[in-house]
N, C-alpha and C positions, 0 to 999 in steps of 0.2 A: 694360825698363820699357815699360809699353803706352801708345801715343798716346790713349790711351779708356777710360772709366772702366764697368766691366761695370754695369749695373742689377742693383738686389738682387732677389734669386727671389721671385716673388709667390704670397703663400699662397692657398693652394686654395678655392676661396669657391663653396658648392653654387647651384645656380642654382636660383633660384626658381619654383614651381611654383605654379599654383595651377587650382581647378576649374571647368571651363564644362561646364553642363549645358544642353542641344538638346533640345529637345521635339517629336515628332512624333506626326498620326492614324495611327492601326491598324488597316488595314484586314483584321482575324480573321475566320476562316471560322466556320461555324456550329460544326464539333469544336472548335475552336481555344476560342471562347466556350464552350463546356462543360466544356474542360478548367479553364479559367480561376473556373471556377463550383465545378468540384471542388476545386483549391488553396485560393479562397478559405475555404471550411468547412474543411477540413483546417487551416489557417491559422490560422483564429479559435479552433479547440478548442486547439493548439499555445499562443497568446497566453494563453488563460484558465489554463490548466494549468503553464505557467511563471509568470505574472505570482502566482498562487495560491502556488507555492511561493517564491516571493520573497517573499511577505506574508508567510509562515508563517515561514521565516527571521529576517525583520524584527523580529516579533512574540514568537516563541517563543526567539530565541537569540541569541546575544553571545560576541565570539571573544574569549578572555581571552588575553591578550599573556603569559602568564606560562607557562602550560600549554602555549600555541599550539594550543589544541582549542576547539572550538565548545561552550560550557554553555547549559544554561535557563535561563531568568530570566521574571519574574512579569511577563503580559499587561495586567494592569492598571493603569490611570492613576496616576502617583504623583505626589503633593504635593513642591514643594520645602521644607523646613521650617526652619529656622535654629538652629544644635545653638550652646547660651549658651557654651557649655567651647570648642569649637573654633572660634565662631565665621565658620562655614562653615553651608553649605547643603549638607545632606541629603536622600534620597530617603525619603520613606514613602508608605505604601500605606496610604487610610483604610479598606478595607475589610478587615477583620476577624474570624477564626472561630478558635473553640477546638482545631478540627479543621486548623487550617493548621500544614507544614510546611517545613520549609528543601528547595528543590531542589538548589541547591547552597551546602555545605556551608561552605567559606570562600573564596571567589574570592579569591587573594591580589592581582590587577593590581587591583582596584576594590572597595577594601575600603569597606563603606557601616554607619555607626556608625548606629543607627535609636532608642537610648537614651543617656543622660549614662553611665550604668553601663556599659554596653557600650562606651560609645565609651574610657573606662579600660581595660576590658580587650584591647581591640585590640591591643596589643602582643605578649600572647600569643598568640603563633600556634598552637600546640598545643590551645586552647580550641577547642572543634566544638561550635554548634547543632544538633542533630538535628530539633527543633521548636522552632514561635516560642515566647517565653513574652507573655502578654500583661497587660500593667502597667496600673493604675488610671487614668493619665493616659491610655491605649489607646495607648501606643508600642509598639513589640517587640525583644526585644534578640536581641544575638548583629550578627554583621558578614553581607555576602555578600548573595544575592537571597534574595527571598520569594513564595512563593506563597501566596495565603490559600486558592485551596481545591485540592480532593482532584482528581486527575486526571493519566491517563496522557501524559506528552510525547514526541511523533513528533519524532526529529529530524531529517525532510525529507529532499527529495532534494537541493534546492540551498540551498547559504550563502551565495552569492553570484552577481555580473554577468557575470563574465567569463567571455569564451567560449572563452581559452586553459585555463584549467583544466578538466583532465580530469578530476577526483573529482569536484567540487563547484562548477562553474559552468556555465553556461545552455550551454556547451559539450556537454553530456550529450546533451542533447536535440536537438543535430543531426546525431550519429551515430545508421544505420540499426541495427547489432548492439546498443547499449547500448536502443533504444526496443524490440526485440524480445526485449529478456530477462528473463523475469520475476522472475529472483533482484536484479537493479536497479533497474527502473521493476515494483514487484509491483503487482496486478488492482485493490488496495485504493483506489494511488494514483492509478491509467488507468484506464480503462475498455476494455473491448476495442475496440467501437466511435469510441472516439477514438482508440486506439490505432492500431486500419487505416486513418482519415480519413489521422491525419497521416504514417504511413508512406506514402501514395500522394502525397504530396509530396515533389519532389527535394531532397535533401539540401543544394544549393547554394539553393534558396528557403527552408528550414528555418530556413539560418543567416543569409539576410536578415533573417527577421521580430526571430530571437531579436537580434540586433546592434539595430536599431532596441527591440525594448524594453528592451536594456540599457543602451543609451543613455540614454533617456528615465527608467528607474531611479537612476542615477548622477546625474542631472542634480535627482533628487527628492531622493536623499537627499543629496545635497552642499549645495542649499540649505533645507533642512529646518530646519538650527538657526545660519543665518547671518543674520547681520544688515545688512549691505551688501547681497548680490546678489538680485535678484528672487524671491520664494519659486514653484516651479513645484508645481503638484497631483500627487498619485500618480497612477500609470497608471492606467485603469481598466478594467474588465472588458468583453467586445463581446458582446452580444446577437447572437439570431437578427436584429435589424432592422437592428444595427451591423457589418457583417461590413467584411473587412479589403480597404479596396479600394486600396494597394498593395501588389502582391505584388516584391518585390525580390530582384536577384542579383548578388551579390558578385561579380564575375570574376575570375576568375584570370589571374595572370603580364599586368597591363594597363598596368604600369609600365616593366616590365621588357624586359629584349631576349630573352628564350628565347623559343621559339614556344608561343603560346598553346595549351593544352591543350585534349582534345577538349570538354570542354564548355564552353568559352568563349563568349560571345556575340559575334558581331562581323559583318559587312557584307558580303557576297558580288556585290555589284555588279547593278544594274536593281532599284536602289532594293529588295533585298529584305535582309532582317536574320535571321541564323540564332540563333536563340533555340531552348535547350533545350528536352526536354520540349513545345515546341509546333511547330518546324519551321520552315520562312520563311515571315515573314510583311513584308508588303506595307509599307513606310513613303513616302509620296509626300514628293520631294524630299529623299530619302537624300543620293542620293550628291552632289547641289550642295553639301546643308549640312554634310555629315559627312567624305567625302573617304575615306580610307583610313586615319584614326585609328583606334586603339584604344579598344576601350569600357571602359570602369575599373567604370561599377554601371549596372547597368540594371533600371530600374522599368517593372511594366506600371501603368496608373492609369486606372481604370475613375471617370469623369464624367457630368453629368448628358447631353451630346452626344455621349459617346461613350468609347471605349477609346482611351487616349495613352502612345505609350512614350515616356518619360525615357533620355535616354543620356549619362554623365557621362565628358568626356575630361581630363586634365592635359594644360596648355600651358604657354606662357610669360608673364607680365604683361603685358597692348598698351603702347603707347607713347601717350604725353600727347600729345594736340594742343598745339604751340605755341603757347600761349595762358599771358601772363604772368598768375599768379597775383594775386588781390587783397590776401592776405594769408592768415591763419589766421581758420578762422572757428567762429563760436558759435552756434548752434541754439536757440532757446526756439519749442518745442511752442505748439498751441492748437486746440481743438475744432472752433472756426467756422469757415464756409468765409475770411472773409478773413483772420484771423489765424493762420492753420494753421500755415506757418514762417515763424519771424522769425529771419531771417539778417543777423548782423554780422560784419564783414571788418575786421579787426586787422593791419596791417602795422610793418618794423619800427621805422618811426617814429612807432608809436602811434598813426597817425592810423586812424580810427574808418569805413566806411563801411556802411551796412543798407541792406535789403530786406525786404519781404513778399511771402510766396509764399502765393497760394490754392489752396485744390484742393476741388472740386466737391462736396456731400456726396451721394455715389452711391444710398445706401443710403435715404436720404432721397426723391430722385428715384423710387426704384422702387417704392416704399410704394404708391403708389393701383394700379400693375399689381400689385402682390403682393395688396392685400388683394381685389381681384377676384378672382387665381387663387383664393386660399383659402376666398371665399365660394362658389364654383362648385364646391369641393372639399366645405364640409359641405353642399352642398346634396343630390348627392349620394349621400352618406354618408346621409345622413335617410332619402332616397329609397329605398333601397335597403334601409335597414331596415326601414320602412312591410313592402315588403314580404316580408322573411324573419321579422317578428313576425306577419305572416297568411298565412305559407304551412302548408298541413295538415300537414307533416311537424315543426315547429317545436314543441316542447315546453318553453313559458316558464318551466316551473317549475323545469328543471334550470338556470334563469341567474339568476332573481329569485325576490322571494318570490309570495306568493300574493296579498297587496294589489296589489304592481307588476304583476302578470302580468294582471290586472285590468283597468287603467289601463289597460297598454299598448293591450290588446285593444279598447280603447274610439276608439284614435286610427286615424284613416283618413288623415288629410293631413299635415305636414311641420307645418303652424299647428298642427293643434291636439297633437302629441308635444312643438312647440317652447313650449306655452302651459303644460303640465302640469313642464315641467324646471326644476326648484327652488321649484317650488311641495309636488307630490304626488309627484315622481319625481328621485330622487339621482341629479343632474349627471354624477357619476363613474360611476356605473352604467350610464347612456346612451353617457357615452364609450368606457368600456371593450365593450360590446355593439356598438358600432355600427366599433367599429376590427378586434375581433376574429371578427365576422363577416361583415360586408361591404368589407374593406379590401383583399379579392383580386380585384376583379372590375375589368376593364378598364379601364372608366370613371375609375374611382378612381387605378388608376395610372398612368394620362394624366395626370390632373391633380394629382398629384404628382411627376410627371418636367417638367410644367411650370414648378413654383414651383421643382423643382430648378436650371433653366436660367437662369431669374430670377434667382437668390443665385449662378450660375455667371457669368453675364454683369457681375452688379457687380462681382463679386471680379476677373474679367479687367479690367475698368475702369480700376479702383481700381490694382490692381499696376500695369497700364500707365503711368499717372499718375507714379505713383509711382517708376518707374521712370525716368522721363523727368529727374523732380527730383531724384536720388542723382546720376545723371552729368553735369545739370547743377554742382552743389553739389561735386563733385568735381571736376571740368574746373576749373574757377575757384577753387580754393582747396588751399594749399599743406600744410593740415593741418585736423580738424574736429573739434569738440567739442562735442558733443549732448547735452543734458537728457535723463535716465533717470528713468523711476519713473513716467511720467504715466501710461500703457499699464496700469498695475494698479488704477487710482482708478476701482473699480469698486464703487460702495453695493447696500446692500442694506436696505430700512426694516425697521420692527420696529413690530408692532400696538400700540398705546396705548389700552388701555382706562377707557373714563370710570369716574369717582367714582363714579358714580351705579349702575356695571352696566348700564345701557341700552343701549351698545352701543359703538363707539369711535371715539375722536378722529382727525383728518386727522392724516398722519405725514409729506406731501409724498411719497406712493407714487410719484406722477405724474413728480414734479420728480425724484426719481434715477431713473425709468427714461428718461426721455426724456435725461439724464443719462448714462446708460449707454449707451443704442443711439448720443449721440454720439463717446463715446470707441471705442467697437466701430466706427462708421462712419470715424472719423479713420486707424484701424491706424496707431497710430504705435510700436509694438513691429515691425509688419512695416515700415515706412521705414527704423528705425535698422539691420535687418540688412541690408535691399539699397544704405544707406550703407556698411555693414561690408564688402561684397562688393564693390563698385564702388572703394574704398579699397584694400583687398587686391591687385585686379585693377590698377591704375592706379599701387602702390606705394606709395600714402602711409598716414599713421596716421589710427587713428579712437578719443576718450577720451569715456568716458561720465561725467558729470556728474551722482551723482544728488542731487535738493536733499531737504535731511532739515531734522530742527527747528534742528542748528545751524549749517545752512545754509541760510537765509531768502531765495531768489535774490529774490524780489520786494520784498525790504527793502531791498536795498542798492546803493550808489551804484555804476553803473561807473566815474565818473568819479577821486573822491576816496576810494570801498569804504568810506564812513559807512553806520553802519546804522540804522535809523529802527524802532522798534520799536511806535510809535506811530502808523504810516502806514497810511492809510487804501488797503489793497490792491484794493476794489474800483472804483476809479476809473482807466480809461482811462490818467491819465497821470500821469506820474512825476516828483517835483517834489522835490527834496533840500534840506534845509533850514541843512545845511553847507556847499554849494558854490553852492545854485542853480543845478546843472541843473534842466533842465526836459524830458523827451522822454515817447514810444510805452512804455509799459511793458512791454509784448514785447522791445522795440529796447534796453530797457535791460537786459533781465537777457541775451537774446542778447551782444550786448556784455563783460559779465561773465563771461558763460560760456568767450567766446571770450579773454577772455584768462587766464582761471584755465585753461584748456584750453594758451596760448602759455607760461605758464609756473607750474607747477603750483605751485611756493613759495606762490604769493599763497592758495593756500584755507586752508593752517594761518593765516598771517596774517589772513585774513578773521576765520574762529572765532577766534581770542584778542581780536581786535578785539570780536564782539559776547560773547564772555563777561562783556568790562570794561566793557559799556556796561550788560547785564543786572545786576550786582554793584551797580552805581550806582541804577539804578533800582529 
């Protein structure tokens, strides 16, 4: 028998990783910056040319779970309509032609009943519409998708995001042999000229760009028909004036212990970084900040001061300063600079302790430099067109009409082109003339790399701030629970025309934009991720709270969680009529927050709580 009792074998537990991204200036040579001008165009036709066939996918077709094959299905808006027999909700399409036919025939995974007759004969599956029939009531029978009119369907090059699939995901398009063969990507759907842009891009920035739009796809269409998480826009398409200014590179073997492959990116020492396709280029304070890590992604990012490389390492989580926790805490958001975070600290004996944290409105501050730059910008712009509307070469009548052409001819100074705009000369015409051909000239783009630097300097501001306040807020708190949803409460008016046709009523234009530039200046969608990030990094949790109709946070008590449905929310403070509290009405929903955040039971109990008070009332 052993004097000693063996310890039980401890199960294998992966160590935590997580990502720190280093930002440094670039100092490119003048090829280096032209190559970089070449990726970027090759880049942009890449993005339009994918993001298009993921619309057309989106649009044009539907992978039936039955078949396991991609079908057509009809582009047009459908109506949800409510079928009396099944008492369900159906699709139909109000738009309607004698000449429409069934594209496909019966999709069995999504059978769609579009008549009461129809929806009887659904059992038979042997039954096949060939074409719609169209019923007095304007329904149409038969099961399956519809198209109402006549037209031939491409079914694309991609069905989907993913950049492991080789048939039929955005994978296609960052192999060099698949983008040079015409029996794959045919002339109809390239063009040749995009076709060489983006073939003179490495294959390793190819699959950056497409990873980042597939991303941002997946993230569109997952909350597309969700009702919880944040609804995010489609991608959108990039103009000549919106080109892709980062250009990213996936590296390879950056985790792992093999040695890195010849095109890896990584640090060759005297601060210089060997980056593909460009060579070594120059990063001051490499080797202090960076060391002899591995680069996991590396971006170049071209800014209003300049070119910055991003380089992103895995490490281990830091360790906590010794610093006892206050408790768990609750976040309640706010536009103004002093109520911006209302921070409560819940510990676990309930006791209760707040804060307010301010943060400066940046964006606000810079308004009288901004609106200087940009009067200095149309000034100008005027200028400049004065004179290529009186230069002998200019022929007005291929831009305006013959009235305008007139007019213009008649203005010598800035006053009097500015005295004739919305009187005797369309606004929009002047703009679109005075951007499209005076908007290359030196002048002009000085003072647009001005205003650029200005929106560059708030934003560095603003993160720093903000930065400061995440790892505050984390150093001090043992777990955090933040309000979601404020970040999207973004209006938009709508004209109200008078009775009379005269003209039309005040809508408060004023009041939601000045509305908006506050919520835009507060960034509190970008605080809650560098809370996410600082959480991550630090080891603790981060829950997002978001408040919806049956969850009234500015109703209800943190003290006793009565809800007051009757309370007057525009008032400063917060006064319970069942307990008598009394407090900051920030400090009360923070509070709330933070402890539906400590223990998550309490929000079902909140909502059944104000169901039964709503029922009574």
């Amino acid at each position: 028998m052993l004097g000693f009792t063996i310890p039980p074998k401890r199960k294998f537990q992966p160590r935590l990783m997580i990502c720190k991204v280093s930002e440094f200036k670039a100092n490119f040579t003048f090829d280096q910056i032209a190559i970089i001008r070449e990726y970027q165009e090759g880049l942009r036709r890449l993005w339009n040319f994918a993001l298009g066939q993921l619309i057309n996918a989106d649009e044009n077709w539907h992978y039936d779970k039955v078949s396991k094959t991609y079908v057509s299905k009809c582009t047009l808006v459908r109506h949800q309509v409510k079928d009396d027999l099944s008492k369900t909700w159906v699709a139909h399409s109000p738009v309607l032609d004698g000449r429409s036919r069934w594209i496909v025939a019966a999709c069995q995974a999504y059978p769609t009943a579009t008549t009461k007759a129809g929806h009887q004969r659904m059992a038979d599956k042997d039954h096949v519409f060939t074409r719609a029939e169209i019923k007095a009531s304007g329904w149409v029978g038969g099961y399956g998708y519809s198209c109402p009119i006549q037209r031939d369907h491409n079914s694309g090059l991609i069905s989907n995001s993913a950049m492991k699939d080789s048939k039929r995901g955005l994978g296609i398009l960052a192999r060099a042999r698949d983008l040079q063969d015409p029996t794959i990507i045919t002339p109809d759907l390239l063009k040749d000229l995009d076709r060489k842009l983006i073939l003179n891009v490495q294959q390793k920035y190819r699959m950056g760009l497409l990873e980042q739009l597939g991303g941002a796809w997946d993230k569109y269409v997952k909350d597309r028909y969700s009702k919880e998480s944040l609804r995010r826009g489609k991608p959108k398409f990039k103009g000549t004036n919106t080109p892709v200014n980062t250009i990213r590179h996936p590296n390879p073997n950056a985790g792992g212990k093999k040695p890195q492959s010849a095109d890896a990116v990584r640090a060759i020492g005297s601060d210089l970084l060997k980056i593909p396709g460009f060579g070594d280029v120059h990063l001051p304070g490499l080797d202090k900040r960076w060391g002899k890590s591995r680069v996991k992604i590396m971006q170049i990012v071209e800014k209003a001061s300049g070119f910055f490389v991003q380089l992103t390492r895995e490490e281990a989580p830091r360790r906590v300063r010794k610093v006892e926790p206050r408790g768990y805490a609750g976040i309640d958001w706010g536009w103004k600079e002093e109520n911006y975070c209302s921070v409560s600290w819940v510990n676990e004996g309930g006791e209760t302790r707040s804060q307010q944290i301010s943060k400066p409105r940046f964006y606000r501050e810079s308004q009288e430099q901004l609106a200087k730059a940009q009067q200095k910008l149309d000034e100008k712009l005027y200028r400049r067109l004065i004179l290529w509307i009186h230069h002998p070469d200019t022929n007005l009548l291929d831009y305006v009409s013959e009235g305008d052409a007139d007019i213009l001819k008649t203005c010598r100074t800035v006053e009097d082109l500015c005295a004739h705009i919305g009187v005797d000369l369309n606004a929009s015409t002047i703009q679109r003339l005075r951007w499209k051909q005076c908007g290359d000239s030196q002048g002009v783009k000085g003072c647009k790399q001005k205003i650029k630097r200005i929106h560059e300097k708030t934003k560095r501001r603003r993160r720093s701030h903000q930065y400061r306040i995440a790892s505050y807020l984390t150093t001090y708190s043992s777990g955090i629970a933040v309000e979601d949803g404020l970040q999207k409460m973004v209006g938009k008016t709508k004209a109200k025309a008078k009775e009379d046709g005269s003209g039309f009523d005040k809508n408060k234009a004023s009041a939601v934009t000045g509305q908006n530039k506050s919520n835009r200046d507060a960034a509190i969608g970008q605080q809650i991720d560098l809370i996410d990030k600082k959480t991550q990094e630090f080891g603790k949790s981060t829950q997002r709270i978001k408040f919806a109709a049956d969850l009234p946070l500015s109703r209800i008590c943190c003290k006793c969680l009565a809800y007051d449905p009757e309370m007057d929310i525009s008032k400063p403070v917060y006064h319970c009529t069942q307990c008598g509290y009394e407090g900051d009405r920030d400090v009360n929903s923070s509070a709330l927050i933070a402890k539906i955040g400590r223990e998550p039971s309490l929000q079902k109990t909140i909502k059944q709580n104000i169901k039964k008070t709503r029922k009574k009332s």
